[in-house]
Every structure is written in structure tokens, then in C-alpha cells.
C-alpha positions in Angstrom: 0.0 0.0 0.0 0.9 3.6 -1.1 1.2 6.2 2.0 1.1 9.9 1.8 0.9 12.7 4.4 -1.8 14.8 4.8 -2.2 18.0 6.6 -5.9 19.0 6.6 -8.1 21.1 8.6 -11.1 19.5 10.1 -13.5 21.6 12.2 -10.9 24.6 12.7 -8.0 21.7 13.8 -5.3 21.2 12.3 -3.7 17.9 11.4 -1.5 15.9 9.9 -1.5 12.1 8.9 -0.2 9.1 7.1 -3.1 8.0 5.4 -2.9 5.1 2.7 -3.8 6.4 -1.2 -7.2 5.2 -1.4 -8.7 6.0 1.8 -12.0 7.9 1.5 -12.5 11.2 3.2 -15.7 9.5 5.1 -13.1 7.0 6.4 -10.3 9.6 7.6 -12.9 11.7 9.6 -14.7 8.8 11.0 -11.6 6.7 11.6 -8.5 9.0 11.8 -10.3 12.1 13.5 -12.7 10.5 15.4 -15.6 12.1 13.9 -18.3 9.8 13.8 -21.0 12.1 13.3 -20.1 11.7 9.4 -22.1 8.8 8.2 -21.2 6.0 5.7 -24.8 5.2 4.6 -24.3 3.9 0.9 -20.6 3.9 -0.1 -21.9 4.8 -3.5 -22.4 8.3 -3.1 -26.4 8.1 -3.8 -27.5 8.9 -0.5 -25.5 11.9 0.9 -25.2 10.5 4.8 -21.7 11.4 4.3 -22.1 15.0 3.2 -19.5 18.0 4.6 -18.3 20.9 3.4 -15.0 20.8 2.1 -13.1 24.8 1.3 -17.0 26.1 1.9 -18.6 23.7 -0.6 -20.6 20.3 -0.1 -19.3 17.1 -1.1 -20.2 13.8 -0.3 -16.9 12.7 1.6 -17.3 9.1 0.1 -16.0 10.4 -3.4 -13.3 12.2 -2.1 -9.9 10.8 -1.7 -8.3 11.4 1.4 -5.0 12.6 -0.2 -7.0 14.4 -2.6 -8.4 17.2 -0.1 -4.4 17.7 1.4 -4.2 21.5 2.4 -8.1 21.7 2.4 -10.5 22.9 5.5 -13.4 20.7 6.3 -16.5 21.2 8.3 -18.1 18.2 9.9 -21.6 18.5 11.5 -19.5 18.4 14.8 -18.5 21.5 13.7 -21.5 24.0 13.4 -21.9 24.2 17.0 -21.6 27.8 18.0 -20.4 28.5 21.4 -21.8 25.4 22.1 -24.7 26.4 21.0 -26.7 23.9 18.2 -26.3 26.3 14.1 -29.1 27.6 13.4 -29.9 24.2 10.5 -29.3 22.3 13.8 -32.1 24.2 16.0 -34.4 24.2 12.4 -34.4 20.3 12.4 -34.9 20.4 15.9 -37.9 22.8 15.9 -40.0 21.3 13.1 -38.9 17.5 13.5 -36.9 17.3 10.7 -35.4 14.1 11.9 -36.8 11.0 13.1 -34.4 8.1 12.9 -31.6 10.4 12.2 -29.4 8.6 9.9 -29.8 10.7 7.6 -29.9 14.0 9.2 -26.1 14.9 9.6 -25.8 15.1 5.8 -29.0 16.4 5.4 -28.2 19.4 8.0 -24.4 19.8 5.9 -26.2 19.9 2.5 -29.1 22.5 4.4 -26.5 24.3 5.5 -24.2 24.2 2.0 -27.2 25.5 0.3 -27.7 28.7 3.0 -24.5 29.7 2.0 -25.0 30.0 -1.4 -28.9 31.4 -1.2 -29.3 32.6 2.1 -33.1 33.3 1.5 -34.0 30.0 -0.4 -37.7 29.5 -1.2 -39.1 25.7 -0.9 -38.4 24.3 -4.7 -34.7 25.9 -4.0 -34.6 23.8 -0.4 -35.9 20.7 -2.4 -33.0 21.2 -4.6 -30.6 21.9 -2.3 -31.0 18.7 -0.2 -31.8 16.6 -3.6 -28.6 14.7 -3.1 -29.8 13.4 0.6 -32.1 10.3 1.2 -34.6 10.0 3.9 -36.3 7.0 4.2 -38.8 8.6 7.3 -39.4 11.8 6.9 -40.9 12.5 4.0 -39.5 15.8 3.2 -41.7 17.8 4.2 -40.4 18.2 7.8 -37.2 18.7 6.7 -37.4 21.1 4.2 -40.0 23.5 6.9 -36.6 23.1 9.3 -34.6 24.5 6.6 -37.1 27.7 5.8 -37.1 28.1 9.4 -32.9 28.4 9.9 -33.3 30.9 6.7 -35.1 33.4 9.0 -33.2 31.9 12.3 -29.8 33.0 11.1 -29.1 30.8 7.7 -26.0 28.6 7.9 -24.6 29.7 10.7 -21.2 32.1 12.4 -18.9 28.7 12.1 -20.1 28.0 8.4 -19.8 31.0 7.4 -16.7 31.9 9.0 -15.5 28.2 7.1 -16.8 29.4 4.1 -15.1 32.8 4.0 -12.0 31.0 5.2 -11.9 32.6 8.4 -11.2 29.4 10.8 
């Protein structure tokens, strides 16, 4: 097996590993970081469990080599907190139960907040686009996409993905 070092950014820490050539992002965070809140739900990439936001945009970490995102900043659901307070996309799927089994719901609430960034005022065919990428098998959407309008007016993505996004951490 191949081994490079990495030095990547994850949640505002820095680090530095040996990681083997075809590791998956989903893998490092989960494994390497300890960041378990990242999902592996498909390994296929078709139901976005896995979703974070690599240099301010959202990828589903199972496509991403690990050696690949070297010198990049990623932001895991772990990371939204705020003054460990729950993001505003966190406190939305709280308020209108966008969650029930909550499998999905870390890449749901990455891709929610992903599309914040970009269209901080989204209306409800831009949400359903937004999260398109993202299965739930329990939800329904509906739920999920009312917790998403309601972090639009509750203070969109969020200080730490914004500040992520702006590369500010």
C-alpha cells in the first residue's frame, strides 16, 4: 500500500496524517479524526449520509480521496456548533422535527447548511434542490425542508459555516 501525508483542517484543527492512497474522506474523519458524526450510509455516493463541506462547498466525503483534499478545511456536523450552541440548520431540524431516525440527518443538515450559503433566502423548490442529493427514508420531506425555511429566518448557515466558508477558521 501507497502512503502519503496529509495535513488537513477539520472543524478549525489542524492535522497531519499518514493515510494510505485510497482512503475515503468518510473514512479519515470517521476513523482518523474520530468524527463519527459523518455517516457512511451507501458507499456509493447516492444517499449523501456522508455529506460535509470541504473549502465552503458540499461534497459527499465518500468520493473524495483522502490525499486528494491535502491542504483543504473541512467542516463536519461536529462543527456547526456555536459557542456550544446547536447552528441555526441544527435548532431548524430540531424545531419542526426534521429528523426521526436520524441517519440521515447529519448530511441532510451539511447539505441545508451548503445551500444557506449559497442562497441565504432560499424558497421551498430551491430547499428541495438543495438537499436533492440526501435520502430519507422517514421523513418524507416535508419536515425537513419546513426546518430548513425556518434556519433561513433563524440566522441561515450559521457564524462557524460562514466563518469556514469565507475561510476565516
Amino acid at each position: 500500500m501507497s502512503h502519503h501525508k496529509v495535513r488537513i483542517t477539520v472543524n478549525g484543527t489542524a492535522g497531519e496524517d499518514e493515510v494510505e492512497a485510497r482512503q475515503l474522506l468518510v473514512h479519515y474523519l470517521r476513523e482518523t479524526r474520530g468524527l463519527t458524526g459523518t455517516h457512511v450510509g451507501c458507499d456509493t455516493s447516492n444517499c449523501g449520509a456522508c455529506t460535509v463541506l470541504l473549502d465552503g462547498r458540499t461534497v459527499k466525503s465518500c468520493t473524495v480521496f483522502t490525499v486528494t483534499a491535502d491542504g483543504t478545511d473541512v467542516l463536519t456536523v461536529e462543527g456547526l456548533d456555536e459557542h456550544g450552541e446547536m447552528s441555526p440548520v441544527q435548532q431548524g431540524f430540531q424545531a419542526c422535527h426534521g429528523l426521526q431516525c436520524g441517519y440521515c440527518t447529519p448530511g441532510m443538515v451539511m447539505s441545508a447548511t451548503g445551500l444557506l450559503l449559497e442562497q441565504p433566502d432560499p424558497d421551498d423548490d430551491a430547499i428541495r434542490d438543495g438537499i436533492e442529493g440526501n435520502l430519507c427514508r422517514c421523513t418524507g420531506y416535508d419536515m425537513i425542508v419546513d426546518s430548513v425555511r425556518w434556519a433561513a429566518a433563524h440566522g441561515g448557515a450559521g457564524t462557524a459555516a460562514t466563518a469556514h466558508a469565507e475561510g476565516k477558521v
